[in-house]
PyMOL CGO cylinders between C-alpha atoms (Angstrom):
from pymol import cmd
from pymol.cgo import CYLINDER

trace = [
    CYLINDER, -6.88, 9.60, -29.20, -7.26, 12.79, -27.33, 0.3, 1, 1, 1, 1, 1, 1,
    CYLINDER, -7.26, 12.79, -27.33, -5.46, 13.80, -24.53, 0.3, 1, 1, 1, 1, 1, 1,
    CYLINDER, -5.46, 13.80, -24.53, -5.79, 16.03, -21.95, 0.3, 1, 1, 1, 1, 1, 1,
    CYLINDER, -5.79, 16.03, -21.95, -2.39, 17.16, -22.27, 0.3, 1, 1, 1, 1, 1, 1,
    CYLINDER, -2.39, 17.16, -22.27, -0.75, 15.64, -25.36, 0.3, 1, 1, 1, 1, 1, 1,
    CYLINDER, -0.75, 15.64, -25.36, 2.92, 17.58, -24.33, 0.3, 1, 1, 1, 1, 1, 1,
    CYLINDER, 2.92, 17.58, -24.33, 2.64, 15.33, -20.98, 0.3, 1, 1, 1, 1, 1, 1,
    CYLINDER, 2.64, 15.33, -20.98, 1.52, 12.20, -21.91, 0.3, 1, 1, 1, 1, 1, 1,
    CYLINDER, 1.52, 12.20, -21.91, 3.37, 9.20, -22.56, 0.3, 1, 1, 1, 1, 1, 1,
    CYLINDER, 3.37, 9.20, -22.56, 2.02, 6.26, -25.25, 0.3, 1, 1, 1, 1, 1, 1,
    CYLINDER, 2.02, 6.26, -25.25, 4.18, 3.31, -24.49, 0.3, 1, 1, 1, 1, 1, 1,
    CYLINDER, 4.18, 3.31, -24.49, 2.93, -0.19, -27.02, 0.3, 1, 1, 1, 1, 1, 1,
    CYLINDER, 2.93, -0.19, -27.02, 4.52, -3.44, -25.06, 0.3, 1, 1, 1, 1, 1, 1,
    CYLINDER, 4.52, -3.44, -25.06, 4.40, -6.48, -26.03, 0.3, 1, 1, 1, 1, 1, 1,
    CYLINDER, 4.40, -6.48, -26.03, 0.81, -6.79, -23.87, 0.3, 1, 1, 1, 1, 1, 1,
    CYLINDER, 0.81, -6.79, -23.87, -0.89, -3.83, -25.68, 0.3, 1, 1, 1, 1, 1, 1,
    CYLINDER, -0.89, -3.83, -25.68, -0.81, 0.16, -24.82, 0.3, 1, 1, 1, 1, 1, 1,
    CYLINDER, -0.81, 0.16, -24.82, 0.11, 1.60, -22.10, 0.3, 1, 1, 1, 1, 1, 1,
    CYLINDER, 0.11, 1.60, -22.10, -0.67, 5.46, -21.37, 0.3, 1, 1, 1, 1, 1, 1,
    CYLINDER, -0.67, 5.46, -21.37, 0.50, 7.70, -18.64, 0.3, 1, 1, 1, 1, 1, 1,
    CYLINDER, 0.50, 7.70, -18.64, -0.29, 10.83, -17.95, 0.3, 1, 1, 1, 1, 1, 1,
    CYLINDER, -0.29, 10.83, -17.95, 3.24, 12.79, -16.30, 0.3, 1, 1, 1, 1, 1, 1,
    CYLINDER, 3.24, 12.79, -16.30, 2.82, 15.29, -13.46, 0.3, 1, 1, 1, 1, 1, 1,
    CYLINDER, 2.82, 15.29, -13.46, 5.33, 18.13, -14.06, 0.3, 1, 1, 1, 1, 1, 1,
    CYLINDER, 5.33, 18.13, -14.06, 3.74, 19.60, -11.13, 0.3, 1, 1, 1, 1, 1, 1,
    CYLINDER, 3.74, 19.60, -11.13, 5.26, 16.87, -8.92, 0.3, 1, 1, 1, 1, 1, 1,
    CYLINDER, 5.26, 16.87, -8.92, 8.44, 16.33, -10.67, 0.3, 1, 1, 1, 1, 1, 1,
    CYLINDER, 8.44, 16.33, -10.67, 9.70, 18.62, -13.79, 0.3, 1, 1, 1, 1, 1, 1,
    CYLINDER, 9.70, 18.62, -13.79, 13.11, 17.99, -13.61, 0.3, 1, 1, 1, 1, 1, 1,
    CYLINDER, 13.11, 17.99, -13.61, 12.27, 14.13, -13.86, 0.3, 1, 1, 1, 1, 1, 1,
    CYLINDER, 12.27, 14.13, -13.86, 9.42, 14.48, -16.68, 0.3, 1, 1, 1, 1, 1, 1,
    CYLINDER, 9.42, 14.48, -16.68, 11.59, 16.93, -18.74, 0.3, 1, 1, 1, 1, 1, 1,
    CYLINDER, 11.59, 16.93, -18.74, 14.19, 13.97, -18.37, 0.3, 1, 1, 1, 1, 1, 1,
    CYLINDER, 14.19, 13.97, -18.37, 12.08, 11.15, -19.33, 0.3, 1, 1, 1, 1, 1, 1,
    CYLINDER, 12.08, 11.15, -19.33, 10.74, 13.07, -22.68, 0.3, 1, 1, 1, 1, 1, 1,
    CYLINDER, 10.74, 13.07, -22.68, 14.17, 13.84, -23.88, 0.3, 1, 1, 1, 1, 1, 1,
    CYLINDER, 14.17, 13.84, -23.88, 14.93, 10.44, -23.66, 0.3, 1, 1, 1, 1, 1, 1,
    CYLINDER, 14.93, 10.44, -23.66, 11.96, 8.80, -25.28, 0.3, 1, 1, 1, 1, 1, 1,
    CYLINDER, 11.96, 8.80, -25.28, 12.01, 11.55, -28.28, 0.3, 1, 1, 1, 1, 1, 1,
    CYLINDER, 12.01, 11.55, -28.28, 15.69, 9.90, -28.41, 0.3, 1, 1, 1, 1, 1, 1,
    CYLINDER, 15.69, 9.90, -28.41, 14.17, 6.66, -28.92, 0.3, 1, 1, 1, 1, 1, 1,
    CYLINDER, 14.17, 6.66, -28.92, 15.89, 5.68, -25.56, 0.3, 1, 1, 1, 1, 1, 1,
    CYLINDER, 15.89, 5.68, -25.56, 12.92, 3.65, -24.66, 0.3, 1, 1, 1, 1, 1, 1,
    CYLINDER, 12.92, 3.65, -24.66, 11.92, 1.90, -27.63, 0.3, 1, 1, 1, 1, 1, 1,
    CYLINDER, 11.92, 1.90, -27.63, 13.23, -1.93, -27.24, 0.3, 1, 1, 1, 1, 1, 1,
    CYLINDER, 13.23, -1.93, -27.24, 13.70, -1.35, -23.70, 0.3, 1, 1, 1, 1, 1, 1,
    CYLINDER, 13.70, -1.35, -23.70, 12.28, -4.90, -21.46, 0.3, 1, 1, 1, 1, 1, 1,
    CYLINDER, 12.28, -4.90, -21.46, 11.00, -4.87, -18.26, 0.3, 1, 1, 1, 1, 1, 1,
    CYLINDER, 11.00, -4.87, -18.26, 13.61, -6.75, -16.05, 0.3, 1, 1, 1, 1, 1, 1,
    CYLINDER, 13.61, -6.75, -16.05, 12.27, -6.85, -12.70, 0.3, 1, 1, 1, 1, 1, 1,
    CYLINDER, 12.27, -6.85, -12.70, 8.64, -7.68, -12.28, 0.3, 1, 1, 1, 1, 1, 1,
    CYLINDER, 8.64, -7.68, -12.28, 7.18, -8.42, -8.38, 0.3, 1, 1, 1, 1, 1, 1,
    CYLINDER, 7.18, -8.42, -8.38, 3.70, -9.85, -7.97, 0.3, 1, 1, 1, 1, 1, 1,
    CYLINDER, 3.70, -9.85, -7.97, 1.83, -7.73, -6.67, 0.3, 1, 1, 1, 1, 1, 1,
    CYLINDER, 1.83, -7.73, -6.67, 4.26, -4.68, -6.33, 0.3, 1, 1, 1, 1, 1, 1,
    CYLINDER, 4.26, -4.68, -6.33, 5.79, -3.80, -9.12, 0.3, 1, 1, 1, 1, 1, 1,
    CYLINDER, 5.79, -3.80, -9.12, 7.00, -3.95, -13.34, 0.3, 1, 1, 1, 1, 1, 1,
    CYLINDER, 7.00, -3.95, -13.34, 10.66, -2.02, -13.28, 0.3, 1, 1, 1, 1, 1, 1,
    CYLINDER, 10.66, -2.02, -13.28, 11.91, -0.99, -16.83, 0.3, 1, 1, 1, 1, 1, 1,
    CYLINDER, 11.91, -0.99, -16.83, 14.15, 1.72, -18.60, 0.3, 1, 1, 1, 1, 1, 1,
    CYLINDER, 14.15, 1.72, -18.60, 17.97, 0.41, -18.36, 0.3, 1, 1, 1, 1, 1, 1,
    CYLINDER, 17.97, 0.41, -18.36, 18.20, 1.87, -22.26, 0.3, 1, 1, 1, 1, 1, 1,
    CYLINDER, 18.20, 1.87, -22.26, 22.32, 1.19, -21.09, 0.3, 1, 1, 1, 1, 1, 1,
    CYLINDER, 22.32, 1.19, -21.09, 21.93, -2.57, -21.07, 0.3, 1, 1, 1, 1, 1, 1,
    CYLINDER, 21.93, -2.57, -21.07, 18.28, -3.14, -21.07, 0.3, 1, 1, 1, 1, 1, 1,
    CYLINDER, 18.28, -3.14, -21.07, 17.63, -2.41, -25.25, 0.3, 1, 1, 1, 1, 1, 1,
    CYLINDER, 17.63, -2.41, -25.25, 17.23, -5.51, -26.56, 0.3, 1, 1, 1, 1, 1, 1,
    CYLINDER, 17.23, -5.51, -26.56, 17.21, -4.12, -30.46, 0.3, 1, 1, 1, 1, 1, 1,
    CYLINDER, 17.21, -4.12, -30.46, 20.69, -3.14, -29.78, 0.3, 1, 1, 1, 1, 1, 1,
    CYLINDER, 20.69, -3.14, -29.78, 24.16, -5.32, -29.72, 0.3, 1, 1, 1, 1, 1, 1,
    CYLINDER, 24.16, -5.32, -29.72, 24.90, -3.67, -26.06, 0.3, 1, 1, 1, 1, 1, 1,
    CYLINDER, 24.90, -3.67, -26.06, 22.15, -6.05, -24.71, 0.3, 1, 1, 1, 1, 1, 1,
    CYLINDER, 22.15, -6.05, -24.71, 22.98, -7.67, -22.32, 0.3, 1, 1, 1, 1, 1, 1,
    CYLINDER, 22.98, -7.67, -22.32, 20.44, -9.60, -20.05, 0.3, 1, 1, 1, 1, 1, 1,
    CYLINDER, 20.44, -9.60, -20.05, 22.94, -10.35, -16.97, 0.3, 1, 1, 1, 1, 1, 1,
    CYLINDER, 22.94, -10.35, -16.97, 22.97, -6.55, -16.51, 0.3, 1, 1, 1, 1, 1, 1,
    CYLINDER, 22.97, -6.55, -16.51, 20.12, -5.29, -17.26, 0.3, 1, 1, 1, 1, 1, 1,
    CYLINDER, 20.12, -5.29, -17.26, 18.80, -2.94, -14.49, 0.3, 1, 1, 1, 1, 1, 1,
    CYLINDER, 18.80, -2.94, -14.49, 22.40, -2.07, -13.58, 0.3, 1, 1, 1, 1, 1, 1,
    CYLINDER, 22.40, -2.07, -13.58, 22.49, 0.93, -15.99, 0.3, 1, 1, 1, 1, 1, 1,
    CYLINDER, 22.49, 0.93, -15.99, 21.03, 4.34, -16.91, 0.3, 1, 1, 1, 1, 1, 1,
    CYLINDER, 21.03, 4.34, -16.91, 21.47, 6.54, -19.44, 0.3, 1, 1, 1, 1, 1, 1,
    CYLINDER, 21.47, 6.54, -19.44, 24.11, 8.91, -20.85, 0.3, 1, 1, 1, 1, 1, 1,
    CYLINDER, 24.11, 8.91, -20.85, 22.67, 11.17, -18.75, 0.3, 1, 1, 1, 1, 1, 1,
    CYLINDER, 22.67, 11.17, -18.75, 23.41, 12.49, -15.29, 0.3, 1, 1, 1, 1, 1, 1,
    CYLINDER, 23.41, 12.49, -15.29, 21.50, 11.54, -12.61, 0.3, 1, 1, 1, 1, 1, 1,
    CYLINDER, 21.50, 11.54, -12.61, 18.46, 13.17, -10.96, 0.3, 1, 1, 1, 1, 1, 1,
    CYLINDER, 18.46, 13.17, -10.96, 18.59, 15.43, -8.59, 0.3, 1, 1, 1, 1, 1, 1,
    CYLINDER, 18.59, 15.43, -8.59, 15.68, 13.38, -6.19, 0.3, 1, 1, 1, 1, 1, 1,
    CYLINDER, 15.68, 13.38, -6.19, 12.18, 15.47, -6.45, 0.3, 1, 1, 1, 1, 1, 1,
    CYLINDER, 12.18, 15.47, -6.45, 10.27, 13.45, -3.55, 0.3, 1, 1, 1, 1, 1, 1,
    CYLINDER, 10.27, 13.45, -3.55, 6.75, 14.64, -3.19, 0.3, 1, 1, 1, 1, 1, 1,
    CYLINDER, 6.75, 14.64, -3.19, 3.50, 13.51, -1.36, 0.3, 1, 1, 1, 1, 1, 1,
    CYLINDER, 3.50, 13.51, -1.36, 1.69, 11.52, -4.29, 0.3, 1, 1, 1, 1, 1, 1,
    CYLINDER, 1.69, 11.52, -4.29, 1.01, 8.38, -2.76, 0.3, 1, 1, 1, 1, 1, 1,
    CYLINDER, 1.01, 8.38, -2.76, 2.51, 5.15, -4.78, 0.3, 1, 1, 1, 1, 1, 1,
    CYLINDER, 2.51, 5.15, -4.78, -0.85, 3.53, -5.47, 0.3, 1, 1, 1, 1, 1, 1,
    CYLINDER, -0.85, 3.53, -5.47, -2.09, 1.06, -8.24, 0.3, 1, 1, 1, 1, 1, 1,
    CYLINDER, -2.09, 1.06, -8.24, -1.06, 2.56, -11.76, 0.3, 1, 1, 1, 1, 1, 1,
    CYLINDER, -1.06, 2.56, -11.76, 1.17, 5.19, -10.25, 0.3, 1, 1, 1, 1, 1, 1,
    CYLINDER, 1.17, 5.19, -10.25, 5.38, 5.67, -12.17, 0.3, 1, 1, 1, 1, 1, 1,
    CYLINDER, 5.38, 5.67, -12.17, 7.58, 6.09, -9.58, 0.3, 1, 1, 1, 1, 1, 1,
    CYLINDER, 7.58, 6.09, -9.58, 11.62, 6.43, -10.97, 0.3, 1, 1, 1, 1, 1, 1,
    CYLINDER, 11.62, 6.43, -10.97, 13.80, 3.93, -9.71, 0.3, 1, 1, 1, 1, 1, 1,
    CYLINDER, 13.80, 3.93, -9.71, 16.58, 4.41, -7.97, 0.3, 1, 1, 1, 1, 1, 1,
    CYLINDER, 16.58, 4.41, -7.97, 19.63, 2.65, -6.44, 0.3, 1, 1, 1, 1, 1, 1,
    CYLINDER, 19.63, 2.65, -6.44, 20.54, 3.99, -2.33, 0.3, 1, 1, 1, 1, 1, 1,
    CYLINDER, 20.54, 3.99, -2.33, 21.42, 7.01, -3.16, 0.3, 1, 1, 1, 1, 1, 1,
    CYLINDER, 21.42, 7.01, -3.16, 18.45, 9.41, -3.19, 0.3, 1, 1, 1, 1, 1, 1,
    CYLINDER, 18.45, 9.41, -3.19, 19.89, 11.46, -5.88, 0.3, 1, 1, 1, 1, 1, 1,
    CYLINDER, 19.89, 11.46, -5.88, 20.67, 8.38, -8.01, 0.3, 1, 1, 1, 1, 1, 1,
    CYLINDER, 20.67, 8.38, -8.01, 17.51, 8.11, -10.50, 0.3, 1, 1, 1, 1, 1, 1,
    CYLINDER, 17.51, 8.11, -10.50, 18.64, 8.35, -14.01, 0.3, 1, 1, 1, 1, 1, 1,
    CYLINDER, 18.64, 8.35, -14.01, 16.41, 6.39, -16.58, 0.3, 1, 1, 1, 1, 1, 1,
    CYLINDER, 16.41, 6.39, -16.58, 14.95, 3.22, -14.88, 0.3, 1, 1, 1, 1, 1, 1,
    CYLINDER, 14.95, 3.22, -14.88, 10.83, 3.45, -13.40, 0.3, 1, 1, 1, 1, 1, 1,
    CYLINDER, 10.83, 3.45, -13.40, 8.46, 1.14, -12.34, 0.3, 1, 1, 1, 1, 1, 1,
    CYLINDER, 8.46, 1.14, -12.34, 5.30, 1.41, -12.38, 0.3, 1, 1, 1, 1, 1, 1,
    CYLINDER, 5.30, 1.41, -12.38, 2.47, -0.28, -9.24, 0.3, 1, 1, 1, 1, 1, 1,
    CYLINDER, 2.47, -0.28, -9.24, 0.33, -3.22, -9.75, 0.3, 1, 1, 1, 1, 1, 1,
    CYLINDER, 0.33, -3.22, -9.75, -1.01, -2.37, -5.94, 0.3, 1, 1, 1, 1, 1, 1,
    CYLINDER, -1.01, -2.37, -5.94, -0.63, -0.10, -3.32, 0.3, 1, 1, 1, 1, 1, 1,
    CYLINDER, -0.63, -0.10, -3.32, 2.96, 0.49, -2.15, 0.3, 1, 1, 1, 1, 1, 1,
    CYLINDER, 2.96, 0.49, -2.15, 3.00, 3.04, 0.21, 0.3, 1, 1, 1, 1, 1, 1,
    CYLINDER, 3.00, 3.04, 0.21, 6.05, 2.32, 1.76, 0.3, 1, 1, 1, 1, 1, 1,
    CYLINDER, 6.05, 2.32, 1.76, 7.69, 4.26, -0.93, 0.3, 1, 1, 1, 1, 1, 1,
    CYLINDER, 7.69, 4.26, -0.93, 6.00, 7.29, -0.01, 0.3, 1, 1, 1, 1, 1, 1,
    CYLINDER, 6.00, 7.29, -0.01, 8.15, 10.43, -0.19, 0.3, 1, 1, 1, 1, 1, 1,
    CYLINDER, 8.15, 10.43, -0.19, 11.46, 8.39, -0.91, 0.3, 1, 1, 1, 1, 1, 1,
    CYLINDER, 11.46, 8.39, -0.91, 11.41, 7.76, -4.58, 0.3, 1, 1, 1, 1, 1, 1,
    CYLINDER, 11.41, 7.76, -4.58, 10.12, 10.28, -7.54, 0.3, 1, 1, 1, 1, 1, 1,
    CYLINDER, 10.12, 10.28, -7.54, 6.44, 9.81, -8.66, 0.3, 1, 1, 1, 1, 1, 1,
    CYLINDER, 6.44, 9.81, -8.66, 6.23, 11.26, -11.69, 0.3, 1, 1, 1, 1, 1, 1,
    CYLINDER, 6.23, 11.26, -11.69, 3.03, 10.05, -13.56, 0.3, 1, 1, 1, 1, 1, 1,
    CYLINDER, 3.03, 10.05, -13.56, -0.12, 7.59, -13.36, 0.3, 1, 1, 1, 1, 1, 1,
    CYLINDER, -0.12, 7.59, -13.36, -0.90, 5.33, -15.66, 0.3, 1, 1, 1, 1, 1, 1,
    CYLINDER, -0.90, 5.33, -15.66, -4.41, 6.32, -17.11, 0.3, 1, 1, 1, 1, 1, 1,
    CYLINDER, -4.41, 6.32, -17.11, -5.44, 3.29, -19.98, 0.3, 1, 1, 1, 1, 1, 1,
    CYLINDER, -5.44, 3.29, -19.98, -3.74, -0.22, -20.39, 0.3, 1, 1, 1, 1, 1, 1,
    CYLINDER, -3.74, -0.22, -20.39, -3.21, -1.43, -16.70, 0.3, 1, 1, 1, 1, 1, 1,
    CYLINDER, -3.21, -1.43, -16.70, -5.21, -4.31, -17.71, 0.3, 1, 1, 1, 1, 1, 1,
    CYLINDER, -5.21, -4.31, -17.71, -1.92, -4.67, -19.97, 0.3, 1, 1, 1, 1, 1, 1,
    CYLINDER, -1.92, -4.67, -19.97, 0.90, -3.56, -17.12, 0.3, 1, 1, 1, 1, 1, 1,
    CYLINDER, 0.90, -3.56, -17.12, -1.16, -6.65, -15.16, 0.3, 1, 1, 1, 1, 1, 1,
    CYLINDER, -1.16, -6.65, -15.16, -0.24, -9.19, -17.83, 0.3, 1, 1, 1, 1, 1, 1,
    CYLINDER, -0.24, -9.19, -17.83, 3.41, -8.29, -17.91, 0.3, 1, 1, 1, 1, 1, 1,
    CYLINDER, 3.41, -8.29, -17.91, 5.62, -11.75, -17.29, 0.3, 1, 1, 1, 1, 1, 1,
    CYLINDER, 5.62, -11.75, -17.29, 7.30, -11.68, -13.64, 0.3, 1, 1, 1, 1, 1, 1,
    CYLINDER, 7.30, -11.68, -13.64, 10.33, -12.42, -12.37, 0.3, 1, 1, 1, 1, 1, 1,
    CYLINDER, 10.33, -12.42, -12.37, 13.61, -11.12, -11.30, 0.3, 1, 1, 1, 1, 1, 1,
    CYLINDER, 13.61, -11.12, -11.30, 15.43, -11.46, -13.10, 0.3, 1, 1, 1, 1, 1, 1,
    CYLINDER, 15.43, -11.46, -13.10, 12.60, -12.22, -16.02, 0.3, 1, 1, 1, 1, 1, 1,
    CYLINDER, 12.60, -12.22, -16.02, 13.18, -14.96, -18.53, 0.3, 1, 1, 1, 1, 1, 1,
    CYLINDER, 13.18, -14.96, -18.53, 12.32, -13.98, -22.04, 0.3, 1, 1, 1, 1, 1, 1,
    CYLINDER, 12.32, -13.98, -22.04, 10.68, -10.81, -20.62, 0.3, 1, 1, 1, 1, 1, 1,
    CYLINDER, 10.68, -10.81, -20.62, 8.25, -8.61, -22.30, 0.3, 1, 1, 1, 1, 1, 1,
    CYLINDER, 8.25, -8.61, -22.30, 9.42, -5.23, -23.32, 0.3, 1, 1, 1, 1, 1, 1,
    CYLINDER, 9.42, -5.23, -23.32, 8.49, -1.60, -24.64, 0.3, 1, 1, 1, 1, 1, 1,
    CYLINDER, 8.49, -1.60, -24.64, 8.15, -1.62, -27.82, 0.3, 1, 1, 1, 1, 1, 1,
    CYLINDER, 8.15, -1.62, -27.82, 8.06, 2.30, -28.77, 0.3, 1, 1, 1, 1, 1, 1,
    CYLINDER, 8.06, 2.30, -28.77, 7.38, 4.94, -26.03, 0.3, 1, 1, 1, 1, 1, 1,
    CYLINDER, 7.38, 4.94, -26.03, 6.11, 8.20, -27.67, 0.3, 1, 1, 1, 1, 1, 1,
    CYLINDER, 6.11, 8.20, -27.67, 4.99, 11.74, -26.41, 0.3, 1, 1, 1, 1, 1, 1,
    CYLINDER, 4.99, 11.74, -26.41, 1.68, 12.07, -27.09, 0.3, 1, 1, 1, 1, 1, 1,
    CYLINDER, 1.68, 12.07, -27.09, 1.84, 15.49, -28.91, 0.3, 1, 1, 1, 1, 1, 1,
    CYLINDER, 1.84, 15.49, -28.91, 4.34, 14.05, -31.02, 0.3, 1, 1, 1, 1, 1, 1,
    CYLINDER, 4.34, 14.05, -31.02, 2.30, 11.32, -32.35, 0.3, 1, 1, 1, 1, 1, 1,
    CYLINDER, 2.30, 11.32, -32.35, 0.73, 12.28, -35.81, 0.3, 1, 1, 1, 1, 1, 1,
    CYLINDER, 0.73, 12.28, -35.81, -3.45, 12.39, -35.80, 0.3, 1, 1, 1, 1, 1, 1,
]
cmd.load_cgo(trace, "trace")
């Protein structure tokens, strides 16, 4: 597939089919430029979606405790860790959290965002201009739709490789 801009676009297979965003370094570099390092670590890959709100939200990317390929998995804390990474410094901006949009999450702290998103099933515009959007999810939210809910979720579905787009071969 052909891509707009391969260096900024992320091809995430789940276990409900492909997901593909396109990431805004306009909006947030210092988050994107995160986000890549980590998935061309294979931070990602394995990674389940642990929090999932009808009609809001699927939250994913604990690769701490959230991986469940590795032996650190551990479901009663997953979405309590980040990465080995510092956290964010918070780069707020005015793209409004709509259907499709990836948003990093974040704990109270505004400069807490490390390696956990979510990304919108609707409109949630109540997180305008407090956490990161960083991206918009551009084919497969037919596939972020059929993602199993819950919070925690019970045998939850998961990433299964997250790639940058320019790094996958033709």
């Amino acid at each position: 597939m052909a891509y707009a801009d391969p260096e900024n676009t992320l091809v995430i297979e789940t276990t409900k089919g492909n997901v593909v965003i396109e990431m805004r370094p306009d909006l947030a570099p210092g988050h994107v430029e995160h986000i890549k390092k980590l998935v061309r670590e294979g931070a990602y890959d394995g990674v389940v979606f642990h929090r999932v709100i009808d009609g809001f939200m699927a939250q994913t990317g604990d690769v701490q405790f959230g991986n469940s390929n590795l032996p650190e998995f551990n479901p009663g804390r997953t979405g309590t860790g980040g990465s080995k990474y510092d956290d964010l410094k918070a780069e707020f901006n005015a793209e409004p959290h709509v259907r499709g949009t990836a948003s990093m999450a974040r704990s109270q702290s505004p400069n807490s965002a490390n390696s956990q998103f979510f990304i919108c099933f609707d409109d949630a515009r109540f997180l305008d201009k407090q956490y990161t959007v960083w991206g918009k999810v551009i084919e497969g939210m037919e596939n972020v739709d059929q993602i199993k809910r819950g919070e925690p979720v019970i045998n939850p579905d998961k990433m299964v490789s997250v790639k940058v787009a320019a790094d996958i071969a033709a």
